[in-house]
C-alpha positions in Angstrom: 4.2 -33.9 -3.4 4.9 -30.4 -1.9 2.3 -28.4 -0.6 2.6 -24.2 -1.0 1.7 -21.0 0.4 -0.4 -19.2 -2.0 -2.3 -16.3 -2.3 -4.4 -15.3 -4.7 -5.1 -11.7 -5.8 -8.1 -10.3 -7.8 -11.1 -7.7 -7.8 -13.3 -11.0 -9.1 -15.0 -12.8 -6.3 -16.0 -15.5 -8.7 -12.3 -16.3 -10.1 -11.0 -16.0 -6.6 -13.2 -18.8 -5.2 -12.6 -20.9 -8.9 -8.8 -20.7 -8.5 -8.6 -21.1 -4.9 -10.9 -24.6 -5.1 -8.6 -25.6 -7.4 -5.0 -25.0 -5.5 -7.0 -26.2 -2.0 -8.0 -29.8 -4.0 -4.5 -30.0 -4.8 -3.4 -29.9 -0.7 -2.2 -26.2 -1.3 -2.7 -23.6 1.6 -5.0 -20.8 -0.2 -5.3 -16.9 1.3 -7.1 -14.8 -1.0 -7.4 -11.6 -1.4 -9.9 -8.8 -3.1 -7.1 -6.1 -4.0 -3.8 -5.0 -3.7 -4.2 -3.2 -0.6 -5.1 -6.0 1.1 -2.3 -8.0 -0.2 0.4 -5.7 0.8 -1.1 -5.9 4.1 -0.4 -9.1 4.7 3.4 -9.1 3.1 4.0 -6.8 4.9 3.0 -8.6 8.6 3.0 -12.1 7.7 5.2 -15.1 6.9 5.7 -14.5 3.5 3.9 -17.3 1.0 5.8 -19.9 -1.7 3.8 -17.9 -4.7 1.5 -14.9 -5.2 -1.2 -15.0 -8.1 -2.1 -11.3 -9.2 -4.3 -9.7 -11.3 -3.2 -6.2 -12.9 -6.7 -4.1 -13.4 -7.9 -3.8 -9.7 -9.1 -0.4 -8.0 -7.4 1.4 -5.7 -4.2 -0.3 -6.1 -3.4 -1.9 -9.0 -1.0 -5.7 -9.3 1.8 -3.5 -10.9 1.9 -0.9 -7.7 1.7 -4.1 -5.9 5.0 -5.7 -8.0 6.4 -2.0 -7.5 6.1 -2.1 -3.6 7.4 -5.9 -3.4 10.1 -4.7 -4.9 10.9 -1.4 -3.7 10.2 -2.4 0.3 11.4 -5.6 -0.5 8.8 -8.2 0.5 8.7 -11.2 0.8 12.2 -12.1 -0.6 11.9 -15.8 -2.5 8.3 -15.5 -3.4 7.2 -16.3 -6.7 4.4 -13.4 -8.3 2.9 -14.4 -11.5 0.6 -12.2 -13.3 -3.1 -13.8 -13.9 -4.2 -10.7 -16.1 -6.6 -10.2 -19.1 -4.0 -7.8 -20.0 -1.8 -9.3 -22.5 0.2 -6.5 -24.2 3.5 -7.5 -24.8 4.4 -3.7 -22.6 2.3 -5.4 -19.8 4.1 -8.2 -20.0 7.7 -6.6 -19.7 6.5 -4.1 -17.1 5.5 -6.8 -15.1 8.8 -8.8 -15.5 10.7 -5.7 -15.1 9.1 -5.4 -11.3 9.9 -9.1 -11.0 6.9 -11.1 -12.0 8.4 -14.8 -12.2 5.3 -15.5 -14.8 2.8 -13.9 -16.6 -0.6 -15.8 -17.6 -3.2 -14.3 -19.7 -6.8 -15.5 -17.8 -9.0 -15.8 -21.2 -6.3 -18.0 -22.5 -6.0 -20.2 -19.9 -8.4 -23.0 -17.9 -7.8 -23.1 -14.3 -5.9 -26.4 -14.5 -3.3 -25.1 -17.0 -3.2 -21.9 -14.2 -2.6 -24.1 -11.5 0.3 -26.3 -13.5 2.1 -22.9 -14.8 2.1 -21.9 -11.2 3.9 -24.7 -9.8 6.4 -24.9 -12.6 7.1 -21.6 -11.5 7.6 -21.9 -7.7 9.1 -25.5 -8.5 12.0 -23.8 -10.9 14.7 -22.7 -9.2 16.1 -19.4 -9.5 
């Protein structure tokens, strides 16, 4: 099996460390991050990983400012972003598919092992 770059992307300490146990069992290299800041920090001056997981409602700066600056300083070209959001308005949705989200996952809806099987269905599909 193919192991992946991910990083994970969320204002919850607890669901970080819960979704990152879960792609790190699976062989998966895991960064994770607490905001969006920090994650467009590190696209910005690092290798670029397979997938990003990202959460929408974070302070400071937000998961659709971070699809908006992928996208408009075009970083990291080839990744796969999918949303991991509470936020399940179908606008939420097409906003974040409209900034290029490759996925969109609503958190209450889903158990960490159906998270980590979207995700890999995701960067495993080619474009």
């Amino acid at each position: 099996m193919a192991t992946y770059r991910i990083y994970l992307t969320d204002d919850d300490r607890f669901l970080l460390d819960m979704y990152a146990v879960k792609f790190r069992a699976a062989g998966h290299e895991v960064t994770v991050f607490p905001g969006g800041k920090f994650v467009l920090e590190a696209l910005r001056t690092k290798p670029p990983p397979d997938a990003m997981l990202l959460d929408i409602v974070m302070p400071e700066v937000d998961g659709f400012q971070v699809l908006e600056t992928v996208q408009k300083e075009k970083l990291a070209p080839g990744m796969k972003t999918v949303v991991l959001s509470n936020q399940g308005l179908e606008t939420d949705v097409e906003k974040a598919k409209s900034f290029g989200a490759s996925g969109y996952i609503i958190k209450a809806s889903a158990i960490p092992s159906e998270v980590y099987a979207e995700t890999i269905k995701i960067i495993e599909k080619q474009a």
